[in-house]
N, C-alpha and C positions, 0 to 999 in steps of 0.2 A: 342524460337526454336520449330521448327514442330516434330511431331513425325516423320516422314517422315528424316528429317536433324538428328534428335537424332538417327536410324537405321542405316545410311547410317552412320554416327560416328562411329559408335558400329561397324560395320561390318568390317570396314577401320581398326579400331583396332585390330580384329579379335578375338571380343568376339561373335560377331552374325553369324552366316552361312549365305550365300544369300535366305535362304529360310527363315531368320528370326528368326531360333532356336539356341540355348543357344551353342559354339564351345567349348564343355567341357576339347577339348584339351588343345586349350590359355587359360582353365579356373582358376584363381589364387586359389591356395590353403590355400589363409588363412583366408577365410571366413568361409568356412567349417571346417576349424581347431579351430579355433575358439568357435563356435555354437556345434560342437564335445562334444565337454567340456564343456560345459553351461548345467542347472541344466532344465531348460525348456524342456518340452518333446517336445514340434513343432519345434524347433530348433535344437535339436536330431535327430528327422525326417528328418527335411530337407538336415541336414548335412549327414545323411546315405546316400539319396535320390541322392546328388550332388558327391558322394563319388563314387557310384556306376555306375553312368555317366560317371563318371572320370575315374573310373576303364574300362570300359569296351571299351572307343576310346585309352586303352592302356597307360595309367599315372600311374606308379608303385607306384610314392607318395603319391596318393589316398589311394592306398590300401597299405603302410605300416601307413597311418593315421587313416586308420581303424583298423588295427590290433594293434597298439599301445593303439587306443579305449577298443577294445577287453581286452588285456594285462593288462593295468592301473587299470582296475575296472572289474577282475576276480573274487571279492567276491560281488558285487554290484549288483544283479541278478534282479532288477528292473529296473536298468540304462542296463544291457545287453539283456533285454525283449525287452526293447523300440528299441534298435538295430537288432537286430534277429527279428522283428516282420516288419521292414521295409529294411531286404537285398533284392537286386533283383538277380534273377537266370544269375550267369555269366562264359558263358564257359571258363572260364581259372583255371587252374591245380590247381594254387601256390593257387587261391582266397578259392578254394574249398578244399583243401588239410587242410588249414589255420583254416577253419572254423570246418572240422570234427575231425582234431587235437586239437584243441578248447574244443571240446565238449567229447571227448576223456579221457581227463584231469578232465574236472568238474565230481567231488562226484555229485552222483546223490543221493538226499536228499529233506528233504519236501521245503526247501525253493528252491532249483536250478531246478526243477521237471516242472514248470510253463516255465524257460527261456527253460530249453529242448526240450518242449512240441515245443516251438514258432520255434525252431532251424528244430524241425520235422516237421512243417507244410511248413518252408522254401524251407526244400528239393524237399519235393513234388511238386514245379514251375517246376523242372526240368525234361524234359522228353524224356525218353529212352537214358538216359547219364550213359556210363556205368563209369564210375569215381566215379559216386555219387551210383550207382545202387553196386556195389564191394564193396564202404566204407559202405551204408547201412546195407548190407549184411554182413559184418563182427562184425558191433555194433550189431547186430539181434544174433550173437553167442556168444559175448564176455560175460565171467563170471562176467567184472565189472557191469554189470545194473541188474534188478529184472527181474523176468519171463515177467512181464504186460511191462514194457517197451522193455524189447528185441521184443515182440509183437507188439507194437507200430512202432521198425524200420524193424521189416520181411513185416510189412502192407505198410507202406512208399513206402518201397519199389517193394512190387507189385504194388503202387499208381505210381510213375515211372516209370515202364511197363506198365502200361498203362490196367494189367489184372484187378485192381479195382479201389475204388474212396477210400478214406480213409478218418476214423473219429476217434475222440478218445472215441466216446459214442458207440458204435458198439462193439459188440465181435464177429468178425469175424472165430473165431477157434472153431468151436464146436466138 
């Protein structure tokens, strides 16, 4: 069989788009559920990667298999790095709502301090979203986190205004 006859299959089934890319809609969810759960960090990746595909043409089951991800391995903060280090920026409420809810909840402590960090570089994709710009801004005053982190999300968050660029080696408060 040609590549050519294998596309034109693929397509017919409505795994391919006519343009040749991945129709994440028809995309089965149990590969990524799968790989979700799997102990291999590329397979981790990939599965976030196919997750957030999914989420974003509109697949709710994507993103309650992420958040189940999420859920499952709340003390697992090397397994939740690997995740927060490859979400992608996606305008919907529930996804973002979910994630600073997420992060809301987690003791910030020397071990969870790394997946934070990753969770705050995440947000920074986001730009001039006031969803994320309101929730930043509210972690930036809350008494649960340290002065240096409440700092980390008031910067964030002018990093999604767009008034600076943001680093965590910088002290931008003088």
């Amino acid at each position: 069989m040609t590549k050519q006859e294998i596309t034109k299959k693929l397509q017919k089934a409505g795994i391919l788009t006519a343009e040749g890319q991945i129709n994440y809609l028809n995309y089965s969810i149990e590969k990524p559920l799968k790989a979700i759960k799997s102990t291999d960090r590329v397979k981790i990746k990939t599965a976030v990667y196919t997750l957030c595909e999914m989420i974003k043409v509109g697949n709710n089951t994507a993103m309650f298999v992420l958040f189940d991800a999420f859920n499952d391995n709340k003390l697992n903060f090397k397994y939740l790095e690997i995740i927060a280090e490859n979400l992608q920026a996606i305008e919907n409420n529930e996804y973002i709502d979910f994630i600073f809810d997420f992060l809301e909840k987690t003791k910030s402590n020397a071990t969870s301090r790394i997946f934070i960090r990753s969770l705050i570089e995440f947000f920074i994709k986001y730009n001039n979203n006031d969803k994320v710009i309101e929730r930043l801004d509210r972690l930036a005053k809350s008494k649960k986190f340290s002065y240096r982190m409440k700092k980390h999300f008031k910067h964030a968050k002018e990093a999604v205004l767009r008034i600076s660029s943001f680093s965590f080696y910088e002290d931008h408060y003088y």
